[in-house]
Backbone and ligand atoms as CSV (ligand in chain L), in Angstrom:
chain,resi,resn,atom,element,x,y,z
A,1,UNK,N,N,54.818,185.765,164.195
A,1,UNK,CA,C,54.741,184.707,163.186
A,1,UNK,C,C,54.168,185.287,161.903
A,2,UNK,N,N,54.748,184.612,160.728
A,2,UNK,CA,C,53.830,185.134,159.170
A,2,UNK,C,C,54.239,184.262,158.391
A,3,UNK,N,N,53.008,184.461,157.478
A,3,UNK,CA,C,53.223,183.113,156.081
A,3,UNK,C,C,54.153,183.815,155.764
A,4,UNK,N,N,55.106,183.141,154.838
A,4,UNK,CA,C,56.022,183.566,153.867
A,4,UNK,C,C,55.469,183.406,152.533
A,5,UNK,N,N,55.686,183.919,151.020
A,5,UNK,CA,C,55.700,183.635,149.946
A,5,UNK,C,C,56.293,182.258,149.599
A,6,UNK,N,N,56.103,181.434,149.100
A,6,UNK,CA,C,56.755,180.244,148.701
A,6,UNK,C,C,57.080,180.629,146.921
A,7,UNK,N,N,58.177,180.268,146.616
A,7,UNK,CA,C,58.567,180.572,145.056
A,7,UNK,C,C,58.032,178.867,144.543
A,8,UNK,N,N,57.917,179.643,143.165
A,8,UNK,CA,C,57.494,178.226,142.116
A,8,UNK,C,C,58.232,178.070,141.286
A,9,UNK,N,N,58.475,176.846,140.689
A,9,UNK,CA,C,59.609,176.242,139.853
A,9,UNK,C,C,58.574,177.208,138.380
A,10,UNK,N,N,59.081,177.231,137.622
A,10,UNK,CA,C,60.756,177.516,137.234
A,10,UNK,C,C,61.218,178.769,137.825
A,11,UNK,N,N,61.119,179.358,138.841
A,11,UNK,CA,C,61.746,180.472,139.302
A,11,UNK,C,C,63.291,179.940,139.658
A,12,UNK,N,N,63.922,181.431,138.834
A,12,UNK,CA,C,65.650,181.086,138.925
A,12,UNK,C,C,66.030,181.601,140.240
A,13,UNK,N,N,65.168,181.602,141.008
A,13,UNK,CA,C,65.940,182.349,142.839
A,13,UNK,C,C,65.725,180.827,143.075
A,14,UNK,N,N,65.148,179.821,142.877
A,14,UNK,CA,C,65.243,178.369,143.442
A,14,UNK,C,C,66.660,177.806,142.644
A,15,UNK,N,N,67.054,178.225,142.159
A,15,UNK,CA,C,68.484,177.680,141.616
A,15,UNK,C,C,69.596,178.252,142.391
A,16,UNK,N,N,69.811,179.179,143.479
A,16,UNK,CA,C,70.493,179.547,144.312
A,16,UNK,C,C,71.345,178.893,145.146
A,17,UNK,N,N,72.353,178.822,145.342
A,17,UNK,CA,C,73.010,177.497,146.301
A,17,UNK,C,C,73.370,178.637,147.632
A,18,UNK,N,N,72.657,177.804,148.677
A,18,UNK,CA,C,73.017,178.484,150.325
A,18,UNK,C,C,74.033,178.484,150.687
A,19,UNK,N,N,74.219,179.511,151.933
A,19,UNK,CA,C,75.152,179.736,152.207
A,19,UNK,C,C,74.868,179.609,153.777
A,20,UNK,N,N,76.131,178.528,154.269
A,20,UNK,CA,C,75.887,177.798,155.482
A,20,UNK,C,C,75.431,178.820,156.689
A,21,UNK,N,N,74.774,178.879,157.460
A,21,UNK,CA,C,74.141,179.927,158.997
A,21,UNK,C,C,75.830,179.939,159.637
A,22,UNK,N,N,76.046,181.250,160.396
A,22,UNK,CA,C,77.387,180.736,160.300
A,22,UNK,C,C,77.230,181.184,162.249
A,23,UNK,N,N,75.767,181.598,162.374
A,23,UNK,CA,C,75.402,181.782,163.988
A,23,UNK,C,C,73.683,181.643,164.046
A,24,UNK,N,N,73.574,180.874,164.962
A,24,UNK,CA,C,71.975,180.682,164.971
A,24,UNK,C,C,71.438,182.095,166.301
A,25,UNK,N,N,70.997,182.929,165.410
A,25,UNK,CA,C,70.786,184.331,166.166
A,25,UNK,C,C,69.262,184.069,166.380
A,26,UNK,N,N,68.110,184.983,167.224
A,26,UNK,CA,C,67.079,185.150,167.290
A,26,UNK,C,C,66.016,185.142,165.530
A,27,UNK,N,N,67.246,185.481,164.605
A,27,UNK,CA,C,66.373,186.169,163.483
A,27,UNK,C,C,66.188,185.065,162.806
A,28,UNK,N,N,67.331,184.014,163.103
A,28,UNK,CA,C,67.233,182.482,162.543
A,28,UNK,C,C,66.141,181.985,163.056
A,29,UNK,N,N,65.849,181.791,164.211
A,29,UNK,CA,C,64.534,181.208,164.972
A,29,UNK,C,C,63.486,181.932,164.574
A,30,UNK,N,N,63.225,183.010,164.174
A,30,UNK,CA,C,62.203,183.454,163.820
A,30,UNK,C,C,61.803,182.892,162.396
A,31,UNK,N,N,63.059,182.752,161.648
A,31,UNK,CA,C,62.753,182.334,160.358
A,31,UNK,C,C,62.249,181.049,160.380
A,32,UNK,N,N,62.594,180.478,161.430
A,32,UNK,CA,C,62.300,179.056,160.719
A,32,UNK,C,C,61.072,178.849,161.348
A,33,UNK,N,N,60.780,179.589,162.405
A,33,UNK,CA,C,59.462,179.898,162.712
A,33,UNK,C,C,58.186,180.070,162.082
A,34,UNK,N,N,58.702,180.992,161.368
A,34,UNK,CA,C,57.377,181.620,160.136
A,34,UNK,C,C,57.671,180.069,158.943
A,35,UNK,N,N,58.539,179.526,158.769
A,35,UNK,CA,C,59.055,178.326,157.495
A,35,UNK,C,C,57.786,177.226,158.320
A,36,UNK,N,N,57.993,177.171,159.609
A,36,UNK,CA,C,56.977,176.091,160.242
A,36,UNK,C,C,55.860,176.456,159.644
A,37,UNK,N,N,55.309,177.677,160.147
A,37,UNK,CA,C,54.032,178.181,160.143
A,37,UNK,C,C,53.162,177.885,158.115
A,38,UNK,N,N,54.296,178.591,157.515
A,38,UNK,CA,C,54.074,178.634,156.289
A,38,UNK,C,C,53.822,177.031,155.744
A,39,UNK,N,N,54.645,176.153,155.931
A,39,UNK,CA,C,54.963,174.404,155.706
A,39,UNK,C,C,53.418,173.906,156.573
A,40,UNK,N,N,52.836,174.524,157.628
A,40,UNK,CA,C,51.869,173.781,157.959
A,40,UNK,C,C,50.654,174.205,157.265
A,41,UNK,N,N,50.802,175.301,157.261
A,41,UNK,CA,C,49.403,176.093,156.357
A,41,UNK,C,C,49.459,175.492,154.805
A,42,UNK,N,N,50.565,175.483,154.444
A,42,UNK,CA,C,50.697,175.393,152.885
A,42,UNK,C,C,49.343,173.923,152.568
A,43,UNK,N,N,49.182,172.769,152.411
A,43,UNK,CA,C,49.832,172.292,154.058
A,43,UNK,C,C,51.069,171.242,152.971
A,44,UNK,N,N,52.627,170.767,153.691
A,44,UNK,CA,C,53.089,170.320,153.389
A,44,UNK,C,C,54.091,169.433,154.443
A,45,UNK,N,N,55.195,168.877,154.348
A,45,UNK,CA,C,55.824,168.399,155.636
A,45,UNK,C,C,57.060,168.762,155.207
A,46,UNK,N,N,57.568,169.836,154.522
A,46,UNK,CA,C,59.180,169.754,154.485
A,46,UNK,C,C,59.422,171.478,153.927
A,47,UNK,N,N,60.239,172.443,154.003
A,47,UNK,CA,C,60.643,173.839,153.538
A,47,UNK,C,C,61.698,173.638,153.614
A,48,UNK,N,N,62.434,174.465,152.720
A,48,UNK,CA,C,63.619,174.967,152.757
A,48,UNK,C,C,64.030,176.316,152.828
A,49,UNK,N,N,64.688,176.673,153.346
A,49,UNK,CA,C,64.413,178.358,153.172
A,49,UNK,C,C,64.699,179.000,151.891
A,50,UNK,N,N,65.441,178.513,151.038
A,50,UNK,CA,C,65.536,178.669,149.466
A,50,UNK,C,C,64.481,178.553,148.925
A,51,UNK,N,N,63.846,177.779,149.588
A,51,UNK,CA,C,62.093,178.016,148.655
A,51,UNK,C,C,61.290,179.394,149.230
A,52,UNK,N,N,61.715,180.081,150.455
A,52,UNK,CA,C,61.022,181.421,150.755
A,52,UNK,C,C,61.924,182.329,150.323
A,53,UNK,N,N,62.986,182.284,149.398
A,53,UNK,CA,C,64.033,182.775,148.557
A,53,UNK,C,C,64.799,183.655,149.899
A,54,UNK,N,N,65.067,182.611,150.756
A,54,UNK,CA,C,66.354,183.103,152.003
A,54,UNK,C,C,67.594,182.016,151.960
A,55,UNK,N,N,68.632,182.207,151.290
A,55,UNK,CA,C,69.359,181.578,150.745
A,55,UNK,C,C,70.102,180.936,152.034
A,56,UNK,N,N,69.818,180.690,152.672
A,56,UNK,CA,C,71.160,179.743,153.884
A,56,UNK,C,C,70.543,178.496,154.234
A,57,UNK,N,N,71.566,177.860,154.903
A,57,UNK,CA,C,70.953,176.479,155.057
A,57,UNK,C,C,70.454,175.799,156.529
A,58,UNK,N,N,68.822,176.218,156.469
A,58,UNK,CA,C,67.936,175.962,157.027
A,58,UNK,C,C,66.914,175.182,156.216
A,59,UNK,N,N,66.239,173.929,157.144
A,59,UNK,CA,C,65.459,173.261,156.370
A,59,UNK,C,C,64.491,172.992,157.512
A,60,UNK,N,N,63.341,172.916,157.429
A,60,UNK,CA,C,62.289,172.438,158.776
A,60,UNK,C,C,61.119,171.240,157.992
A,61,UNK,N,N,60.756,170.816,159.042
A,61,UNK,CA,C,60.024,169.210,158.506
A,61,UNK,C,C,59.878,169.266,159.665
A,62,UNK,N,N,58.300,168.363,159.403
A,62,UNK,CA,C,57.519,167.592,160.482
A,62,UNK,C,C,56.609,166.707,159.517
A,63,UNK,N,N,57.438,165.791,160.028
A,63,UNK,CA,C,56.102,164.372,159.190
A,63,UNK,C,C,55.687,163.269,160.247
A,64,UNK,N,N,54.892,164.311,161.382
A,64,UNK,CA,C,54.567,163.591,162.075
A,64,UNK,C,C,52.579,163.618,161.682
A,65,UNK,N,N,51.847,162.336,162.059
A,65,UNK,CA,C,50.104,162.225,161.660
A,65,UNK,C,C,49.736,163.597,162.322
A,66,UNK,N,N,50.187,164.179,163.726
A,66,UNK,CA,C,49.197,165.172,164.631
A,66,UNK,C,C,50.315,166.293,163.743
A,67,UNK,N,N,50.906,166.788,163.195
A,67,UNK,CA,C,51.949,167.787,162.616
A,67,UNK,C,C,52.129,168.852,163.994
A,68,UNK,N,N,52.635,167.912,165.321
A,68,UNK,CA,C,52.999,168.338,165.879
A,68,UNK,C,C,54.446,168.162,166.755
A,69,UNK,N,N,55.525,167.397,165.597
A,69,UNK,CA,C,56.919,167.537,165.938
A,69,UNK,C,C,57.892,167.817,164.655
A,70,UNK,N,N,57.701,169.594,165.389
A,70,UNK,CA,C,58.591,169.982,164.265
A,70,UNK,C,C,60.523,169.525,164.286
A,71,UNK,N,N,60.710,169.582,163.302
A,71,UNK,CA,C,62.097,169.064,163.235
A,71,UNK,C,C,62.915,170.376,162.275
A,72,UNK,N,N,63.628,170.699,163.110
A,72,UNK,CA,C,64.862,171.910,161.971
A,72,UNK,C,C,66.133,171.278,161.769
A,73,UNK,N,N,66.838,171.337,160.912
A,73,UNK,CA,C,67.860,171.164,160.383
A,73,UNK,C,C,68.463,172.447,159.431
A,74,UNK,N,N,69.786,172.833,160.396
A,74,UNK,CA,C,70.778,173.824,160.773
A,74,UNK,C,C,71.836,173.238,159.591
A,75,UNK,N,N,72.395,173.965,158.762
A,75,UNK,CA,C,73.443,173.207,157.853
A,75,UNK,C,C,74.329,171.949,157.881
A,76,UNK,N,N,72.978,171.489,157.459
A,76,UNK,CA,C,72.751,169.658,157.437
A,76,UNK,C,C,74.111,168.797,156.382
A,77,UNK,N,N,74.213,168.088,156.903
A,77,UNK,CA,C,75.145,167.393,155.818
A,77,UNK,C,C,74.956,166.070,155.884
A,78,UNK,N,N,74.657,165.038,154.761
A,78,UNK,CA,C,74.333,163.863,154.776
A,78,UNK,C,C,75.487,163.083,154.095
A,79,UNK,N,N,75.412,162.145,154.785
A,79,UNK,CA,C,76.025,160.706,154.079
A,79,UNK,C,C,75.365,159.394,154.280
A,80,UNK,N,N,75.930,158.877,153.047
A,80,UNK,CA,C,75.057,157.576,152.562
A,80,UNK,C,C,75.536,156.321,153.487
A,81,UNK,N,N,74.401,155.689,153.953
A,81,UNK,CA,C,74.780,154.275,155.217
A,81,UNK,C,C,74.808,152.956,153.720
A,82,UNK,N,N,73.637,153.229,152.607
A,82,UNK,CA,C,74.052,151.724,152.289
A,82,UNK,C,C,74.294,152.191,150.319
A,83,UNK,N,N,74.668,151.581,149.864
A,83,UNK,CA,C,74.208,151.629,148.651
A,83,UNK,C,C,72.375,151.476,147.979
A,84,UNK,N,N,71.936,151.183,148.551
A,84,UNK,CA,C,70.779,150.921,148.261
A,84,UNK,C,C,69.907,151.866,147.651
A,85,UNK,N,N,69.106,152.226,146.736
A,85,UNK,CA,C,67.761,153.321,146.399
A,85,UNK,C,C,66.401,152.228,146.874
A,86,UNK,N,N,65.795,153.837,147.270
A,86,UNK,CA,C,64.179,153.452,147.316
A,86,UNK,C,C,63.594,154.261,146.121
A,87,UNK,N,N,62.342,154.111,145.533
A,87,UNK,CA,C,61.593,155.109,145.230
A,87,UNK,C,C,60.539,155.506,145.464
A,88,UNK,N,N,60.206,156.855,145.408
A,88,UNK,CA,C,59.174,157.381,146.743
A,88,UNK,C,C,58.389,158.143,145.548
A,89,UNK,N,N,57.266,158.257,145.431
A,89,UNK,CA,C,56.661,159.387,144.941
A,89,UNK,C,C,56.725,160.899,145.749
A,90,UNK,N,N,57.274,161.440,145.259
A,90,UNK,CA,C,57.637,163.160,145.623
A,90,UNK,C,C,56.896,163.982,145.368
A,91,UNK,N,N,56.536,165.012,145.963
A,91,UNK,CA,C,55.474,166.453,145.992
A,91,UNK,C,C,56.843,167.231,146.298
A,92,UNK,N,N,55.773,169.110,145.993
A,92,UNK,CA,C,56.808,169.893,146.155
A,92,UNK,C,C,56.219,171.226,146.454
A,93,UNK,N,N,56.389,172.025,147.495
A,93,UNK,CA,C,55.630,172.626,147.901
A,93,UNK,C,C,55.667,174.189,146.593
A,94,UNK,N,N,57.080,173.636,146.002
A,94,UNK,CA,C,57.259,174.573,144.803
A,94,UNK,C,C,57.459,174.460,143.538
A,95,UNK,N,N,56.575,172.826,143.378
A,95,UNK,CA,C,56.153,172.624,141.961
A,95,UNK,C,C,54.460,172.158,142.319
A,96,UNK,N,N,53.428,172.869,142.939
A,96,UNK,CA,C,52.417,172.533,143.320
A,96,UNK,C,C,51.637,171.108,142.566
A,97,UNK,N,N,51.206,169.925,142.675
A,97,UNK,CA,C,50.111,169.310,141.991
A,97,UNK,C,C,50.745,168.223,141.601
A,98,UNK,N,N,52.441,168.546,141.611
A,98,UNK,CA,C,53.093,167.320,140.472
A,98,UNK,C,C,53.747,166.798,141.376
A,99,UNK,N,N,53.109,164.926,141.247
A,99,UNK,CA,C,53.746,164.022,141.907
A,99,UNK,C,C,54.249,163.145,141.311
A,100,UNK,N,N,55.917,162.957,141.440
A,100,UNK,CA,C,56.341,161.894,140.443
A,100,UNK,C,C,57.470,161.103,141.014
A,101,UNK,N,N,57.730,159.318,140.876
A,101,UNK,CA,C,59.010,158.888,141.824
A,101,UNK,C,C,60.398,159.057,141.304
A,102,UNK,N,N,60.912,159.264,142.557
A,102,UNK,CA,C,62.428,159.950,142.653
A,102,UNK,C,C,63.021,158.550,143.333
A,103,UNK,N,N,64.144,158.062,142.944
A,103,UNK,CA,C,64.863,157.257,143.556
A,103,UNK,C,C,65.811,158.212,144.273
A,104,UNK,N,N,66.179,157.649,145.918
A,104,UNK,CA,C,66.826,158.265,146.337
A,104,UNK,C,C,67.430,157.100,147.564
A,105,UNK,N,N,68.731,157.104,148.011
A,105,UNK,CA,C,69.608,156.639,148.537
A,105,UNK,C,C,68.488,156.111,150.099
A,106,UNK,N,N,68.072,154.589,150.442
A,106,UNK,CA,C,67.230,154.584,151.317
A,106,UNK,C,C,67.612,154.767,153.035
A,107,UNK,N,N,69.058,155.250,153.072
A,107,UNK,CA,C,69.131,155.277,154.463
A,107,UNK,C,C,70.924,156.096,154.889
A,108,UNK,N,N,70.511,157.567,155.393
A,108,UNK,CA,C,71.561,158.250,155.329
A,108,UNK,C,C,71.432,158.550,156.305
A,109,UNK,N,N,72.785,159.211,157.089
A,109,UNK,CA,C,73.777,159.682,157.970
A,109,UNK,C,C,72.820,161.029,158.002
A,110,UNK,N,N,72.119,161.873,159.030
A,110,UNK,CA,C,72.042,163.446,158.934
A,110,UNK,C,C,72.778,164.088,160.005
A,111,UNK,N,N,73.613,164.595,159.519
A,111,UNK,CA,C,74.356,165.651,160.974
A,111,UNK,C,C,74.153,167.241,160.327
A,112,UNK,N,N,73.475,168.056,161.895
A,112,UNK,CA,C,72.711,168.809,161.405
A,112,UNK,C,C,73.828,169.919,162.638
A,113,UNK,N,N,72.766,171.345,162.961
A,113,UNK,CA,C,72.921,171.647,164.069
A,113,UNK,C,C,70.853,172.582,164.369
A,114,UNK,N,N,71.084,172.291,165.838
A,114,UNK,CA,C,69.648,172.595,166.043
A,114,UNK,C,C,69.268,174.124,166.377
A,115,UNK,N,N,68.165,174.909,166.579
A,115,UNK,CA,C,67.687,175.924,167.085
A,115,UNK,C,C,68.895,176.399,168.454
A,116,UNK,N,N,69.368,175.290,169.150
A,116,UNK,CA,C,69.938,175.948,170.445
A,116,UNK,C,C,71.422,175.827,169.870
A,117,UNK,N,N,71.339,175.915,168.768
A,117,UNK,CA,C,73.123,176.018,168.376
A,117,UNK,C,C,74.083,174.918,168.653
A,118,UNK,N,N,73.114,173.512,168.919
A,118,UNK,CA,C,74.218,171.996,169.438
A,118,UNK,C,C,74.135,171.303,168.098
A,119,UNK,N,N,75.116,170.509,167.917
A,119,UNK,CA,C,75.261,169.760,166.622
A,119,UNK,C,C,74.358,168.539,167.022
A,120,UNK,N,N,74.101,167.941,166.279
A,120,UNK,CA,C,72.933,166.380,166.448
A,120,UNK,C,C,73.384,165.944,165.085
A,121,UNK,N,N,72.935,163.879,165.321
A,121,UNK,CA,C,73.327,162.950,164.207
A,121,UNK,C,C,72.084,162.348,164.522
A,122,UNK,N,N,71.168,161.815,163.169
A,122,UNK,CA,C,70.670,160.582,163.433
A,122,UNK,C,C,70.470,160.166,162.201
A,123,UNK,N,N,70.278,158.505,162.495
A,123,UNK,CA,C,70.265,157.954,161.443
A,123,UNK,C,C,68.537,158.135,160.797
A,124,UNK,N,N,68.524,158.042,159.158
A,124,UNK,CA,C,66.979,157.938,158.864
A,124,UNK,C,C,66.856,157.231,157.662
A,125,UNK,N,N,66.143,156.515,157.791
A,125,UNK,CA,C,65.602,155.807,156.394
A,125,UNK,C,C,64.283,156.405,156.066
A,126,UNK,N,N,63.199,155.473,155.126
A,126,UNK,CA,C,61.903,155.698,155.274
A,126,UNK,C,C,61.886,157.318,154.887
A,127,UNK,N,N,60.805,157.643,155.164
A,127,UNK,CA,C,60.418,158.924,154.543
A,127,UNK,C,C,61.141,160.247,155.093
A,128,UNK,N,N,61.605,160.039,156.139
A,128,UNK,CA,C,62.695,160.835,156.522
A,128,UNK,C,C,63.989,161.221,155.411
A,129,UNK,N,N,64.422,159.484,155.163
A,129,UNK,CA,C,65.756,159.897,154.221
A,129,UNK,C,C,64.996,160.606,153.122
A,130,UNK,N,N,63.920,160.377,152.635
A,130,UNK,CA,C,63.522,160.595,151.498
A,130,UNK,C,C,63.618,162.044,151.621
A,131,UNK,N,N,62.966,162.619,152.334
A,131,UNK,CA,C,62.793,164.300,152.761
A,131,UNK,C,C,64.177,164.827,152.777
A,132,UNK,N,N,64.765,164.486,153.905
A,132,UNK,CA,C,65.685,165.078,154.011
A,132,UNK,C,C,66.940,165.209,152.676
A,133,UNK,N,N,66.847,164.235,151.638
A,133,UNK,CA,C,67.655,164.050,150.608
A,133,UNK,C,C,66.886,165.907,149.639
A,134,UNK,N,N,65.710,165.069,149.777
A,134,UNK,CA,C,64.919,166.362,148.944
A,134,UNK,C,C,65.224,167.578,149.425
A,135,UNK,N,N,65.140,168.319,150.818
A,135,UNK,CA,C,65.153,169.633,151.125
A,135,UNK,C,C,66.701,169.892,151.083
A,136,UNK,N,N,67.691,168.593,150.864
A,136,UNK,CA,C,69.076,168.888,151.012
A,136,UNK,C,C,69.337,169.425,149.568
A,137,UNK,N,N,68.830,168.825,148.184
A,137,UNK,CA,C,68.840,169.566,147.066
A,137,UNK,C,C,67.975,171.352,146.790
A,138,UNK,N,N,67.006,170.957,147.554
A,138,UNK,CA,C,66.884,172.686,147.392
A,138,UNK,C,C,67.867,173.481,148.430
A,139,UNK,N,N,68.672,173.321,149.108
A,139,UNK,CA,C,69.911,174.180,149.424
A,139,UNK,C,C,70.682,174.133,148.244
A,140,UNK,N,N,70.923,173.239,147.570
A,140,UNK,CA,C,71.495,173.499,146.102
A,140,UNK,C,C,71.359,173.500,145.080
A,141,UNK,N,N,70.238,174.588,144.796
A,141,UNK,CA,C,69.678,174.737,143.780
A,141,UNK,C,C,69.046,173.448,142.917
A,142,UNK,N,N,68.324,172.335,143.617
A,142,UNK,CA,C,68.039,171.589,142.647
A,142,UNK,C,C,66.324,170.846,143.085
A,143,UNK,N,N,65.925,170.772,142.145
A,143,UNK,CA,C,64.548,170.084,142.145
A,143,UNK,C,C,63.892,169.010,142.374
A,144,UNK,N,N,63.090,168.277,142.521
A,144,UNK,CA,C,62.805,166.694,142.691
A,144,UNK,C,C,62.622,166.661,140.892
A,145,UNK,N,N,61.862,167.675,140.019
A,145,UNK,CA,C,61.695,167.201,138.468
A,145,UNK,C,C,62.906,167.205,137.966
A,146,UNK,N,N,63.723,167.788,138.304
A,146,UNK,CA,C,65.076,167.599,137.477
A,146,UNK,C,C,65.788,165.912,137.647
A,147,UNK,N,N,64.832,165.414,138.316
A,147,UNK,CA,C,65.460,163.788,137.923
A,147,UNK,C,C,64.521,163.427,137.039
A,148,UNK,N,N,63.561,164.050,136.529
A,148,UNK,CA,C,62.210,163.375,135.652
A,148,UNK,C,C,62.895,163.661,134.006
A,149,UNK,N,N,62.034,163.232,132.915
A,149,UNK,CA,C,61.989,163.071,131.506
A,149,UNK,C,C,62.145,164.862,131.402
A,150,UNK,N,N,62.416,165.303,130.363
A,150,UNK,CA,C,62.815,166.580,129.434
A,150,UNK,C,C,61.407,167.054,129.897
A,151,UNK,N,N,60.458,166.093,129.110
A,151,UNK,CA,C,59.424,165.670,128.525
A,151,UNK,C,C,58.066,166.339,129.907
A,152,UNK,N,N,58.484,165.287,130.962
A,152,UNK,CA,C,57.745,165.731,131.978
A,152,UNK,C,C,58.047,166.441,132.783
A,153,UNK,N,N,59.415,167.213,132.694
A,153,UNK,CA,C,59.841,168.404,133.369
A,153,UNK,C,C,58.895,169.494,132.403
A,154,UNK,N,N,58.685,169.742,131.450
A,154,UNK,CA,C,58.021,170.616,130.781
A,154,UNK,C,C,56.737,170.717,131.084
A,155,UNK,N,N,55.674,169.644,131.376
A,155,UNK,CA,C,54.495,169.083,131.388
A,155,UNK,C,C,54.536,169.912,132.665
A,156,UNK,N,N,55.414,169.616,133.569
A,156,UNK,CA,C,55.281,169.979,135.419
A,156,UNK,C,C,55.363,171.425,135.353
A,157,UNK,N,N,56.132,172.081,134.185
A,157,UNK,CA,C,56.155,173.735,134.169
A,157,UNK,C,C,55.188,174.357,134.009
A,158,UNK,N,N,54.521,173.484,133.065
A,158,UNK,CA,C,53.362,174.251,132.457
A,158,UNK,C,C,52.224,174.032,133.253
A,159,UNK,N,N,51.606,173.357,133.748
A,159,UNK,CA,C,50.692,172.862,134.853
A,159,UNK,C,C,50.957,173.690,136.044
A,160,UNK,N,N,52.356,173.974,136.312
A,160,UNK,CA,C,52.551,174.853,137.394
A,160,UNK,C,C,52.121,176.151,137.500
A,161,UNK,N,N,52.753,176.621,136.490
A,161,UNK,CA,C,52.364,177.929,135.491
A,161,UNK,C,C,50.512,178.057,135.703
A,162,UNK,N,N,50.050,177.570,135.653
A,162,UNK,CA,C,48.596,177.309,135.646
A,162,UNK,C,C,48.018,177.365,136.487
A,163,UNK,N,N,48.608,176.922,137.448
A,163,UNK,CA,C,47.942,176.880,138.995
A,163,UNK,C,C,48.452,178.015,139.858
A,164,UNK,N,N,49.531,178.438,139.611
A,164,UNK,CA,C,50.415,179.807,140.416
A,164,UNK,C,C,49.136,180.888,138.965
A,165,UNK,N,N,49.099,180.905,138.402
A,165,UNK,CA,C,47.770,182.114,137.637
A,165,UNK,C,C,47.008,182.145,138.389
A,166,UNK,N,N,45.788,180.535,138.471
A,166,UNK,CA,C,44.871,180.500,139.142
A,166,UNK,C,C,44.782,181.030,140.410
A,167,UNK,N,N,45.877,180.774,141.255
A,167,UNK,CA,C,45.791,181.113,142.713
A,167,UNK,C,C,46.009,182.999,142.431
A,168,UNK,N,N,46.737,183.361,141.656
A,168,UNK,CA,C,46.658,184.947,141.569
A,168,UNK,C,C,44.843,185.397,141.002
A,169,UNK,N,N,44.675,184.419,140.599
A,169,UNK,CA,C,43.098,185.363,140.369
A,169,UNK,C,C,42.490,185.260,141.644
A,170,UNK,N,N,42.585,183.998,142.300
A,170,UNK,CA,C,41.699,183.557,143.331
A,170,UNK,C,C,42.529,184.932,144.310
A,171,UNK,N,N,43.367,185.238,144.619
A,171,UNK,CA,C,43.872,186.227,145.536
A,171,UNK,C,C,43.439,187.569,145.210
A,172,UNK,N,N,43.140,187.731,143.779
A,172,UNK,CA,C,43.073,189.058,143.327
A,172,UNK,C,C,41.313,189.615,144.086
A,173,UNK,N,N,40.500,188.381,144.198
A,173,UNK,CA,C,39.046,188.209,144.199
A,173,UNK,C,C,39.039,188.611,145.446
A,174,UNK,N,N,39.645,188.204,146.299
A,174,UNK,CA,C,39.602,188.364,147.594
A,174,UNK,C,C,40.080,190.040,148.143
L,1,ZN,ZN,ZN,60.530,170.690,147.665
């Protein structure tokens, strides 16, 4: 097991669009292994592997209270059950600090495939759809701020910028 690096927005390797797993080998399980490990330490409930700048489409989540049911999703594909939006206030494990609401479709279709290489469907609303909508845009290159103002996409860069410094001094100390 090992942390991974997590990239920070504005990094252009998060603009990358994946490229589907096209065999779930040992090296896949390992990855999403260390994606657990890294997502719990960070601490957060959702990775993508585009955010540890491994471009295919793997995504892991656990938003369970004990953060002890992890959930992977194998090149996921969603569709929408209603017309409806919710809006959720969003975090990002790679825009650190900035929380802002995202409307997003409240209840979608996920068909995935799992760790043992079987396809799975379930339905999710609630903070599930919410997640899963989110880690489905970082497989394609896209952000939760890129639905925000010019204005406060800039604000979120620069604040970011700030805190990815800070944590390099705090690492350097150590
Ligand atoms: Zn994210």
């Amino acid at each position: 097991m090992a942390l991974l690096p997590i990239l920070s927005f504005p990094d252009a390797r998060l603009r990358t669009i994946a490229k589907p797993v096209e065999k779930v080998t040992d090296e896949i399980r390992q990855l999403a292994a260390d994606m657990l490990e890294t997502m719990y330490e960070a601490p957060g409930i959702g990775l993508a592997a585009t955010q540890v700048d491994r471009h295919i489409q793997l995504i892991v989540m656990d938003l369970s209270e004990e953060k002890d049911q992890p959930m992977v999703f194998i090149n996921p594909k969603i569709t929408p059950l209603t017309e409806e939006t919710q809006p959720y206030e969003e975090g990002c494990l790679s825009v650190p600090q900035i929380y802002d609401k995202v409307n997003r479709t409240s209840r979608v279709k996920i068909e995935a495939i799992n760790l043992n290489d079987e396809a799975f469907e379930i339905e999710a609303d609630g903070l599930l759809a919410v997640c899963i909508q989110h880690e489905m845009d970082h497989l394609n290159g896209k952000l939760f701020v890129d639905y925000l103002s010019p204005l406060k996409r800039q604000r979120a860069r620069e604040k970011v910028e700030k805190v990815v410094r800070q944590r390099e001094k705090v690492a350097v100390k150590r």
